[in-house]
C-alpha positions as a Markdown table, in Angstrom:
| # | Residue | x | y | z |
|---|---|---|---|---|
| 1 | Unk | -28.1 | -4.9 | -14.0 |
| 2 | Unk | -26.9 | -1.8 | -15.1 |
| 3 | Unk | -27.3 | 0.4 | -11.5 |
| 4 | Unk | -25.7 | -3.0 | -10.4 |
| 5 | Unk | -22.8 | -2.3 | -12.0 |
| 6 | Unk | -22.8 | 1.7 | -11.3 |
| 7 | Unk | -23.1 | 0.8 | -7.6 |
| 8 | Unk | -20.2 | -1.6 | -8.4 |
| 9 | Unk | -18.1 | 1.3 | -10.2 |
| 10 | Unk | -19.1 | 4.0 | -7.1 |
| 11 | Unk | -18.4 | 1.8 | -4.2 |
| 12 | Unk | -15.0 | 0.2 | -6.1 |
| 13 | Unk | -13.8 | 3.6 | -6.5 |
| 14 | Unk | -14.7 | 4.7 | -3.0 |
| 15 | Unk | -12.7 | 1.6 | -1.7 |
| 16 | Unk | -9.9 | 2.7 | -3.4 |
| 17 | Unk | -9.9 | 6.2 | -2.3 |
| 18 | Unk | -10.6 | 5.0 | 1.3 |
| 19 | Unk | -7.2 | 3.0 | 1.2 |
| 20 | Unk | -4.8 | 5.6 | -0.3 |
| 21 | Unk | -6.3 | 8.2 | 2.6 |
| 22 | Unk | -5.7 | 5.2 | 5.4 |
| 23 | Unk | -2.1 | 4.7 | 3.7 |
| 24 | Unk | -1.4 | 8.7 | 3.7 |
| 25 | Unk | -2.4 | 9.1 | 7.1 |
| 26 | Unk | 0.3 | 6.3 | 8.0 |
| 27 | Unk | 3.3 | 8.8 | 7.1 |
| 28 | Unk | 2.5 | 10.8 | 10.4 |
| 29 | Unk | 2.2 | 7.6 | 12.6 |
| 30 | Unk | 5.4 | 5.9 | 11.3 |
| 31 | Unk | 7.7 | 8.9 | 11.6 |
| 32 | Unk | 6.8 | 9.4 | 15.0 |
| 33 | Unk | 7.2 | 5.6 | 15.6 |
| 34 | Unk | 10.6 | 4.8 | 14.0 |
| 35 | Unk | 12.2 | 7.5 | 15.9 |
| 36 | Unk | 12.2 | 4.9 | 18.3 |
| 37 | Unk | 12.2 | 1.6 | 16.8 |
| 38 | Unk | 14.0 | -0.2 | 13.4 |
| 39 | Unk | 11.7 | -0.6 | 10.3 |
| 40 | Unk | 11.4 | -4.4 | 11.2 |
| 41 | Unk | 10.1 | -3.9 | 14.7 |
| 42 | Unk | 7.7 | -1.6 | 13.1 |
| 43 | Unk | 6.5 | -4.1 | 10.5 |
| 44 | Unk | 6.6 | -7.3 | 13.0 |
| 45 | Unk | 4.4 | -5.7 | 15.7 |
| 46 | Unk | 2.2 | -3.8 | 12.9 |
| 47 | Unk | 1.3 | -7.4 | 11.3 |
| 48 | Unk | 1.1 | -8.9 | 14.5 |
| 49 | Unk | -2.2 | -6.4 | 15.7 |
| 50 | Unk | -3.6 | -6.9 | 12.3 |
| 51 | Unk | -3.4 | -10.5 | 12.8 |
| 52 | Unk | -4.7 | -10.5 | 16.2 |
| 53 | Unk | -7.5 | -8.2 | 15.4 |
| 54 | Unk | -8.4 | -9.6 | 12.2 |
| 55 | Unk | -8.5 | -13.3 | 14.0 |
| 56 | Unk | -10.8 | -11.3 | 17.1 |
| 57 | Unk | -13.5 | -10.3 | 14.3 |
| 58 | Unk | -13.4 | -13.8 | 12.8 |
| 59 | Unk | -14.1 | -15.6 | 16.0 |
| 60 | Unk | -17.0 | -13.4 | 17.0 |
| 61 | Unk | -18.1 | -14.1 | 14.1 |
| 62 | Unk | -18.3 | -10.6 | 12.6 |
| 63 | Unk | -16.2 | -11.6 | 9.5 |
| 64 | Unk | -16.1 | -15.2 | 7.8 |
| 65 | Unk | -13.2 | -16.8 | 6.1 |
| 66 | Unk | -14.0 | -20.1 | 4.8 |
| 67 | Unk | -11.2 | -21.9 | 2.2 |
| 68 | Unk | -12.9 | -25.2 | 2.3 |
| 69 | Unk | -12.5 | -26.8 | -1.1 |
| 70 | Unk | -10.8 | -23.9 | -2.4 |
| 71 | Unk | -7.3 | -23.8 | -4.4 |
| 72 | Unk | -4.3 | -22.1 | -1.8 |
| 73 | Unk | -1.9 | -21.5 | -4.7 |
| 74 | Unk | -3.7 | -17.8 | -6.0 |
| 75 | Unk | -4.0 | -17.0 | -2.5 |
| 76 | Unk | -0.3 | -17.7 | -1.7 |
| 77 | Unk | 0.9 | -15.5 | -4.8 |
| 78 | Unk | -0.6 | -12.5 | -3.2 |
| 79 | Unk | 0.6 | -12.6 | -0.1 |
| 80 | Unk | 4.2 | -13.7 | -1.2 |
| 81 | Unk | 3.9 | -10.3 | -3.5 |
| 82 | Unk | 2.1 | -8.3 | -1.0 |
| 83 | Unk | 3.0 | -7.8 | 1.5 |
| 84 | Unk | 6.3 | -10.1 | 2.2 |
| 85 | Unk | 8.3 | -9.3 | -1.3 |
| 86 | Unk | 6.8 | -5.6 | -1.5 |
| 87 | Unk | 7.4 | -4.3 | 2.3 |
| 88 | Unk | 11.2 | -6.2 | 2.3 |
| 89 | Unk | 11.5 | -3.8 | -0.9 |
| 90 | Unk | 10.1 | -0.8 | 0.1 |
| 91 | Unk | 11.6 | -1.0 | 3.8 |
| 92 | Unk | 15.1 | -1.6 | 2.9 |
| 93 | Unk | 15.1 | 0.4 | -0.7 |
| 94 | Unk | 13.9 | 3.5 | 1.5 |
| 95 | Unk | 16.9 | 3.0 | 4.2 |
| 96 | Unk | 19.2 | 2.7 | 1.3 |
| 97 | Unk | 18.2 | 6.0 | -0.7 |
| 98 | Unk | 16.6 | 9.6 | -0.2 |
| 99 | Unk | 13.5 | 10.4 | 0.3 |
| 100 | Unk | 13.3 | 12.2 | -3.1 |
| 101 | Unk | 14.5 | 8.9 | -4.9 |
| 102 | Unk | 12.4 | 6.8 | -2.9 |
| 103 | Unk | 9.2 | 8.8 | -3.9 |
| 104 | Unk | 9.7 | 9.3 | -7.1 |
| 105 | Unk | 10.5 | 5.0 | -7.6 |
| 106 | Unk | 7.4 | 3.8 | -5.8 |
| 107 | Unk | 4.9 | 6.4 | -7.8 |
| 108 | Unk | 5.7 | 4.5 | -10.4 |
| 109 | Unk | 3.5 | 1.4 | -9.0 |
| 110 | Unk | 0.8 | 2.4 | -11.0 |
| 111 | Unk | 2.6 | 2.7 | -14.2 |
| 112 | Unk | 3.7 | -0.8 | -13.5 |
| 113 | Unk | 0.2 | -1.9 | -12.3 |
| 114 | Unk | -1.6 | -1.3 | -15.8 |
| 115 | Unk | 1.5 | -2.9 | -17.2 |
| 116 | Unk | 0.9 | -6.0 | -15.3 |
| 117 | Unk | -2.6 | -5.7 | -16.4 |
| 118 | Unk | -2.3 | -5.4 | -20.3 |
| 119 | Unk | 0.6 | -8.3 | -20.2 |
| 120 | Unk | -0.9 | -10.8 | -17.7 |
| 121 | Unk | -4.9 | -10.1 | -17.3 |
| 122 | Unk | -5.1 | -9.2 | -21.5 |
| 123 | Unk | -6.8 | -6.1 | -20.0 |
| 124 | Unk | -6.1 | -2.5 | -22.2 |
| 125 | Unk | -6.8 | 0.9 | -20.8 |
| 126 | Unk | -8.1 | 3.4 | -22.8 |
| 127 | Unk | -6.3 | 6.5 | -24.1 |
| 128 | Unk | -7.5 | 8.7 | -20.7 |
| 129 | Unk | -7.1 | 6.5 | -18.7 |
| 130 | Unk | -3.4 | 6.4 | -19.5 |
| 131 | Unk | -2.9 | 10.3 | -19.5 |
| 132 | Unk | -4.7 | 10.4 | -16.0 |
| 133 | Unk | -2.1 | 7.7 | -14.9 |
| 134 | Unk | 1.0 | 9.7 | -16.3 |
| 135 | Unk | -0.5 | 12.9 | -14.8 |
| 136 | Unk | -0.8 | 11.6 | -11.5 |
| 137 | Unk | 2.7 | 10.2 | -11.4 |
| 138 | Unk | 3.9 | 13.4 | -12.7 |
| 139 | Unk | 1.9 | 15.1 | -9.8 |
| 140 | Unk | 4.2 | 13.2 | -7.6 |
| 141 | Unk | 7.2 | 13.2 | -8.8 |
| 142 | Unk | 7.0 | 17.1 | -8.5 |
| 143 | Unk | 6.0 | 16.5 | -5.2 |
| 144 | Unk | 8.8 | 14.6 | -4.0 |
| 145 | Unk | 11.4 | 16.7 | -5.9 |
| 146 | Unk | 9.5 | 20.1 | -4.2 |
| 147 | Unk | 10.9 | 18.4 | -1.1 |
| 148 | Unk | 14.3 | 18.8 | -1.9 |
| 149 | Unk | 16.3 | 16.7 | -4.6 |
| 150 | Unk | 19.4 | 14.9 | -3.1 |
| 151 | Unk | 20.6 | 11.0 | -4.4 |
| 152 | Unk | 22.7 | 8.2 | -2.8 |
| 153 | Unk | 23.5 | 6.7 | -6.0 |
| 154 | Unk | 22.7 | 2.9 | -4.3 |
| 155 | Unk | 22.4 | 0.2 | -6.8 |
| 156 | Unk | 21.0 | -2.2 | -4.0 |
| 157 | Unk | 18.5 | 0.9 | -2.8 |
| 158 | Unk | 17.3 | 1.3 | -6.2 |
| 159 | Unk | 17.1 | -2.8 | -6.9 |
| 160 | Unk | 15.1 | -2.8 | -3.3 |
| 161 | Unk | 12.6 | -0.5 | -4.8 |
| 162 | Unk | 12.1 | -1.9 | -8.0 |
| 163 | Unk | 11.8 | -5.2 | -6.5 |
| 164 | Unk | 8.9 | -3.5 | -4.4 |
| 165 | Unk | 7.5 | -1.4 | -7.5 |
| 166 | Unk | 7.4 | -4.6 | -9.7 |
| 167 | Unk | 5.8 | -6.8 | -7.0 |
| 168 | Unk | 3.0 | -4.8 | -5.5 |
| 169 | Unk | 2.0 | -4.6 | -9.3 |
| 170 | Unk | 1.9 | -8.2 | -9.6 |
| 171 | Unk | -0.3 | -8.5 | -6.4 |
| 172 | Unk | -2.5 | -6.1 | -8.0 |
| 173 | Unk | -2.7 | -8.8 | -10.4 |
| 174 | Unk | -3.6 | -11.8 | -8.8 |
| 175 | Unk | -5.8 | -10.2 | -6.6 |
| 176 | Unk | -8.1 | -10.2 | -10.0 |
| 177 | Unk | -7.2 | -13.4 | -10.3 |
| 178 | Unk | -7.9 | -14.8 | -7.0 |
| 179 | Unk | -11.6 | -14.4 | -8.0 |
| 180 | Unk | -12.3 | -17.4 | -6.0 |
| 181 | Unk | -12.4 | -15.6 | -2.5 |
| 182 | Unk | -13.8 | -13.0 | -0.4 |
| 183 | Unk | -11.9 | -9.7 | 0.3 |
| 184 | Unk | -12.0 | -11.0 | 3.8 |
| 185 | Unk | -10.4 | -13.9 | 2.8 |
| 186 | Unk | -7.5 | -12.8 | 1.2 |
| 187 | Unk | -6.7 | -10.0 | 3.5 |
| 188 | Unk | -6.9 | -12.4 | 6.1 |
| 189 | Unk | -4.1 | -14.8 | 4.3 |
| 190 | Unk | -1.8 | -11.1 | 3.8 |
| 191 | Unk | -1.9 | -10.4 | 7.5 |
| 192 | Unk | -1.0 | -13.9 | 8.6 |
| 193 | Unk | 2.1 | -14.0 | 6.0 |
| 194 | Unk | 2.8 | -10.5 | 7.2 |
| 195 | Unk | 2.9 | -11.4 | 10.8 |
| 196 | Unk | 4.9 | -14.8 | 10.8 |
| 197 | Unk | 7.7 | -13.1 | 7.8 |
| 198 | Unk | 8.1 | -9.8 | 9.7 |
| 199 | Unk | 7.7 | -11.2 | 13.2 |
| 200 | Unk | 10.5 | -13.6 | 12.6 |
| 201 | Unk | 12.8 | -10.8 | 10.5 |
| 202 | Unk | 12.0 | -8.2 | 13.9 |
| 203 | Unk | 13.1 | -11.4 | 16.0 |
| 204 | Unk | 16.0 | -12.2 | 14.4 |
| 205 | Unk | 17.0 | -8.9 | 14.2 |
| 206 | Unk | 16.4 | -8.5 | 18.0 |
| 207 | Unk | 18.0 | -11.5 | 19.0 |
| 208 | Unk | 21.8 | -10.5 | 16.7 |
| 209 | Unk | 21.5 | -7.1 | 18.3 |
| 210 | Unk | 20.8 | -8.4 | 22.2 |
| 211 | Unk | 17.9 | -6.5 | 22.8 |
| 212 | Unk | 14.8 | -9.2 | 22.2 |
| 213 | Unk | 13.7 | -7.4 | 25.6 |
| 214 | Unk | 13.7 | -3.9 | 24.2 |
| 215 | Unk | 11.8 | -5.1 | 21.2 |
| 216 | Unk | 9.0 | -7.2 | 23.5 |
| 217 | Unk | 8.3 | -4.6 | 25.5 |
| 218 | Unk | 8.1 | -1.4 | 23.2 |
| 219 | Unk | 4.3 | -1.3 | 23.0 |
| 220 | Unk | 4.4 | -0.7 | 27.1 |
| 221 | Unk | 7.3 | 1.5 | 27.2 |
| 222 | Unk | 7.0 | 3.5 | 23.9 |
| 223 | Unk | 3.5 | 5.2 | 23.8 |
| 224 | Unk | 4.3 | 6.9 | 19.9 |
| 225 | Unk | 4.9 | 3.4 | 18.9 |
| 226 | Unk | 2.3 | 1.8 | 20.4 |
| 227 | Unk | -0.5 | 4.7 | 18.6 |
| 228 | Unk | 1.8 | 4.1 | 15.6 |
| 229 | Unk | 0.9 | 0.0 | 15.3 |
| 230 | Unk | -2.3 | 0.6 | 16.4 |
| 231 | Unk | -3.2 | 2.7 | 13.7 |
| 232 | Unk | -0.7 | 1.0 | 11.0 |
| 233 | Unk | -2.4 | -2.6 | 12.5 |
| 234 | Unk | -5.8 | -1.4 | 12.1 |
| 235 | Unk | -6.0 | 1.4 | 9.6 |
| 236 | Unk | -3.4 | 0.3 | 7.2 |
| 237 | Unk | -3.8 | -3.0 | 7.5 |
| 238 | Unk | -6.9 | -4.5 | 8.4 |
| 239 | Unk | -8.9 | -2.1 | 7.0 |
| 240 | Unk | -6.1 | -1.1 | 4.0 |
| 241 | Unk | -5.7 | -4.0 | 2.5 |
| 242 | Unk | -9.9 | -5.2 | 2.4 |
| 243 | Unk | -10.4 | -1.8 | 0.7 |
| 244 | Unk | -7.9 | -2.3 | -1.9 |
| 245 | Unk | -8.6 | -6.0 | -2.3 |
| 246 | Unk | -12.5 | -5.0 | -2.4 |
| 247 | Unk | -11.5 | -2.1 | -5.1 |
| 248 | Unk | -9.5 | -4.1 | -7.0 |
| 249 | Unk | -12.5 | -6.8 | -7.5 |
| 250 | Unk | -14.8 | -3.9 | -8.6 |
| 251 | Unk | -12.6 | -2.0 | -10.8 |
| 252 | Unk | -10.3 | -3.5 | -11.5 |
| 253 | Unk | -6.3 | -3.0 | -11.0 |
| 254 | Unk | -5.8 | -0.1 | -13.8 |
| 255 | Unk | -8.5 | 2.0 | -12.0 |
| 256 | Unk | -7.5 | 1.2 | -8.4 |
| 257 | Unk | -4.2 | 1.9 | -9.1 |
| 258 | Unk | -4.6 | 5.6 | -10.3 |
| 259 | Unk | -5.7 | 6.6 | -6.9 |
| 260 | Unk | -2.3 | 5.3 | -5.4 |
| 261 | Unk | -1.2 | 9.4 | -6.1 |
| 262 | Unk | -3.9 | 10.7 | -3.8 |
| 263 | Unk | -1.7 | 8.8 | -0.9 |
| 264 | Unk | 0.5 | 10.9 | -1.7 |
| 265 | Unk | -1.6 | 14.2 | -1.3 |
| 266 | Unk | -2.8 | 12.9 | 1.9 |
| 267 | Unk | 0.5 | 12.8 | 3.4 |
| 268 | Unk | 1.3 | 16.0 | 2.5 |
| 269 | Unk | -1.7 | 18.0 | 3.6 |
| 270 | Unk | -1.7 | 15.9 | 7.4 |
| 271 | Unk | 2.1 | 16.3 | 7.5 |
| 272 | Unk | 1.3 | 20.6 | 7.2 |
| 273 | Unk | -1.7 | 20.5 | 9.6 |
| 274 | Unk | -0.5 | 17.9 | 12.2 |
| 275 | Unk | 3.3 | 17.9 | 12.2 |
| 276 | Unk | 3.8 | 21.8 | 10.8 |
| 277 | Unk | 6.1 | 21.1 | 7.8 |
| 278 | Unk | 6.2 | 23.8 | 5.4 |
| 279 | Unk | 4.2 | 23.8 | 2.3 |
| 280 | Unk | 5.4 | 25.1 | -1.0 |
| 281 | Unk | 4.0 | 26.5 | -3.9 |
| 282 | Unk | 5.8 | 23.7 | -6.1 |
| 283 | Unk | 3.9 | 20.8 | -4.1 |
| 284 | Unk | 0.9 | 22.7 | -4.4 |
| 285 | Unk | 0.9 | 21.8 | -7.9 |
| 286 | Unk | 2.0 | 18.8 | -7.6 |
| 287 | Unk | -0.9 | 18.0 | -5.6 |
| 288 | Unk | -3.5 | 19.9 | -8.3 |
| 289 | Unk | -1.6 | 17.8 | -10.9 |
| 290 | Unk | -2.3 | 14.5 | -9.3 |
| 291 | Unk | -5.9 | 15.2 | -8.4 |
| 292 | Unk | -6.2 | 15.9 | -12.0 |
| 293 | Unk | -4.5 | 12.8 | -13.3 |
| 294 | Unk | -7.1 | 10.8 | -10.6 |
| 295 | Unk | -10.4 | 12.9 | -12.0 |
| 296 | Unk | -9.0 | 12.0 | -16.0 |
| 297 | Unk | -8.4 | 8.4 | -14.6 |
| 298 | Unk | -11.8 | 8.0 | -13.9 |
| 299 | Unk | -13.8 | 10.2 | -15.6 |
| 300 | Unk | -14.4 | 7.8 | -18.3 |
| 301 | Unk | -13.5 | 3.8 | -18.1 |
| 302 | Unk | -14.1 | 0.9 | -20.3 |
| 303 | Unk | -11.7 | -2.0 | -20.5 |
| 304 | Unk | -11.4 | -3.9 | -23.7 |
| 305 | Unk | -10.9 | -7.4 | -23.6 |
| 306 | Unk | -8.3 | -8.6 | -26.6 |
């Protein structure tokens, strides 16, 4: 019982890790891609893969989804929260504010996270854990502002991106909840919500602008975008979102959600090898500081039930 559990916390925490590397690498993939096409194209053709991929494995029967007898309601709160209400926030709060300002809103997701946690689940972190949480957003807030500090002052930027903090905290939540399915399961359900909300939004937006062609046919025309929703389909998606569901029903959301700084880290280190930004001395300890915040995160965990 007990390695059971160890094996439970190793692999959980793994998962987790796993995600925030897929979600880092994504930075270098979508800058390349929305040189070329609107966030909403981005998003409608990235769910679209995942769905089509995801749907490939089910019918070969390499994954199984079964919701026979099963209630749709804890299933439909995640993927309203994640990813419909948390991309519409993060896509249009980023192309309302800076970068800086952007950064520094959504590291607070896992603040928010073990606040959903203590209020909603009656689960309390310990005194570590907290520091390593604090630490790590600290890490990335002096990341972001090594970058460069400049502001829009956008109340509908900023509402955008609390909108998007607040509700990928609450799908860390019912994810906890939705004890009643499979990681595949509920990943499955997020891709499909995903594909029909953004596919329609990417439509629409294509068909007010005149260029419903253009958007169609930019997988065949535009080889950066078609890597870019590959890679975003599969990586960040598909495989994404199972990792972060699976982590989330091993560890729990406080835990999971300290790792969401090493995303951040990620990002940073592909963006000086593969892109040749500069690297300075400020986000180099930014990115010690968030490592740190991760380790003091998980060092030590025990959740106490009220």
């Amino acid at each position: 019982m007990e390695n059971g559990k160890k094996s439970g916390l190793f692999l959980g925490s793994l998962a987790a890790l796993g995600c925030e590397t897929l979600y880092g690498l994504s930075y270098i993939f979508t800058k390349q891609a929305t040189d070329s096409a609107s966030p909403l194209a981005l998003l409608g053709w990235r769910f679209l893969v995942a769905l089509i991929v995801m749907s490939a494995l089910i019918l070969m029967g390499i994954v199984h989804v079964d919701l026979t007898g099963k209630k749709f309601r804890p299933l439909l709160l995640v993927a309203i929260f994640d990813p419909v209400l948390y991309f519409i926030g993060e896509t249009f709060g980023i192309s309302h504010t800076t970068a800086s300002e952007s950064g520094v809103f959504l590291a607070c997701i896992p603040v928010a996270a073990l606040l959903a946690s203590t209020l909603i689940l009656r689960k309390y972190p310990t005194r570590q854990q907290v520091l390593g949480i604090l630490l790590t957003l600290v890490g990335v807030v002096i990341t972001v502002f090594a970058a460069g500090v400049s502001t829009s002052l956008s109340l509908i930027g900023y509402l955008f991106l609390l909108m998007a903090v607040a509700t990928y905290a609450l799908y860390s939540v019912f994810v906890e909840k939705a004890a009643a399915y499979t990681g595949i399961e509920i990943t499955y359900i997020m891709l499909a919500a995903g594909a029909a909300v953004f596919g329609l939004m990417a439509i629409s937006e294509a068909v007010i602008g005149g260029d419903v062609q253009a958007l169609l046919s930019l997988p065949i025309r535009n080889r950066d975008f078609t890597i870019a929703i590959l890679y975003q389909g599969i990586g960040s998606s598909v495989l994404a979102l199972f990792l972060s569901n699976y982590a989330i029903a091993q560890i729990g959301v406080n835990k999971t959600a300290s790792f969401i700084g090493v995303s951040t880290v990620v990002s940073i280190v592909a963006g000086v090898l593969l892109l040749g930004e500069a690297f300075s001395q400020a986000q180099l300890i930014g990115a010690v500081v968030i490592i740190g915040g991760v380790y003091t995160a998980n060092s030590t965990f025990h959740r106490k039930l009220k």
